[in-house]
N, C-alpha and C positions, 0 to 999 in steps of 0.2 A: 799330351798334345797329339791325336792323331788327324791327319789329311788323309784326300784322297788323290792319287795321282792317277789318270787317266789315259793311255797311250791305243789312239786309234789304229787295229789292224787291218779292216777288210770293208770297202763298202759296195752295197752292190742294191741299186734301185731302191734308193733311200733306207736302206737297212745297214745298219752300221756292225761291227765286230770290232768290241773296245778290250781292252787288256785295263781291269780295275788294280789297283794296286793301294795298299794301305801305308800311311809312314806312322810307324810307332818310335819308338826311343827304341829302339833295336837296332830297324831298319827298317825293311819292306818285306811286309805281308800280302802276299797274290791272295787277291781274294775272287780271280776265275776271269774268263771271258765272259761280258756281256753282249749279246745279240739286241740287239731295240733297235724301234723302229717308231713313227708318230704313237700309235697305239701300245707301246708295252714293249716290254722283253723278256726276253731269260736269263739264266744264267747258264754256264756250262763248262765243264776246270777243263778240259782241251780245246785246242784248238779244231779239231779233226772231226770233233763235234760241233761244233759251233759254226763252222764253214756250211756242213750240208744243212743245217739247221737256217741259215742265214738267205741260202738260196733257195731255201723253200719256203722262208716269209717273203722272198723277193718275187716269186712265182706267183704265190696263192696269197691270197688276202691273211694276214696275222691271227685272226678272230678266227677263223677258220681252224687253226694251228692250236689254241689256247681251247678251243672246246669241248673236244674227243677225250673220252670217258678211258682208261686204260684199258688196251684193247680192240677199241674201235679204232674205225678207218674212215675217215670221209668219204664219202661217195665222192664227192671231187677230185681226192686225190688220186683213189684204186681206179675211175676211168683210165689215168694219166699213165697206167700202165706201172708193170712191177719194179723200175727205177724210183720213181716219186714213193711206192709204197714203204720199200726199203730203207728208204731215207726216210719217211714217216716215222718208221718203228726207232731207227740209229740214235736219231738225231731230239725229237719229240720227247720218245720214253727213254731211251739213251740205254735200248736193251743190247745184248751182247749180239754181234754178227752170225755165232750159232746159235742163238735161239731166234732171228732172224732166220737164219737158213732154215729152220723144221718149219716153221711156219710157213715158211712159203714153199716151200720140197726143193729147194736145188742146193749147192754147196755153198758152203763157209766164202772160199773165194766169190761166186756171182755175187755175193751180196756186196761184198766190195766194190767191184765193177759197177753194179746195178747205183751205188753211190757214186762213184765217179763218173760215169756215163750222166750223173743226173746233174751233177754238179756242173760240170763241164756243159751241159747243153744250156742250163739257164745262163750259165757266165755269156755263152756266146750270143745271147740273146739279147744283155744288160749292161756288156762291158765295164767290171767291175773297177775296183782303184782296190789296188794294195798296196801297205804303207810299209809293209815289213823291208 
């Protein structure tokens, strides 16, 4: 007998951050945070990803997000400046924040910031709901 149990975390401009959870004869198996939105989702096992990932399907159209080749960058997002980009690589490919920093030349911490700054700007945009 397994279920799925569903526990909504984070929504923001129609994109939701779900906490899946699985019941076995155990108990509960996390089986990660979902990001979706009408068009699709992700998956992603923190939350830390999943947030900046959330607010950049909140930003930018989803389709957008689902079709960069690894590696690539949308033109639409790299106009948006080195916050969006940041979050592009973090959150998308879900690469490590120093191999974010070489890539883009500045330090391990800006890329932090460069995701927080980015996060932080869409919230104030969309006024999110958090259910935590």
């Amino acid at each position: 007998m397994e279920r799925h149990k569903v526990q909504n975390l984070y929504e923001i401009n129609e994109v939701k951050i779900e906490l899946v959870r699985k019941t076995t004869y155990d108990g509960f198996e996390n089986l990660g945070m979902v990001v979706s939105c009408s068009s699709g989702g992700w998956r992603r096992n923190r939350f830390r990803r999943a947030k900046p990932l959330a607010t950049l399907a909140a930003k930018f159209s989803p389709e957008l997000i689902s079709r960069g080749a690894k590696d690539c960058l949308p033109v639409e997002i790299a106009v948006h400046g080195k916050p969006a980009m940041a979050v592009y690589f973090y959150s998308v490919y879900c690469e490590d924040s120093n191999i974010i920093a070489d890539k883009m030349r500045v330090e391990r911490g800006t890329v932090h910031q460069y995701v927080r700054r980015f996060v932080n700007s869409v919230e104030g945009e969309y006024e999110p709901t958090s259910f935590k």
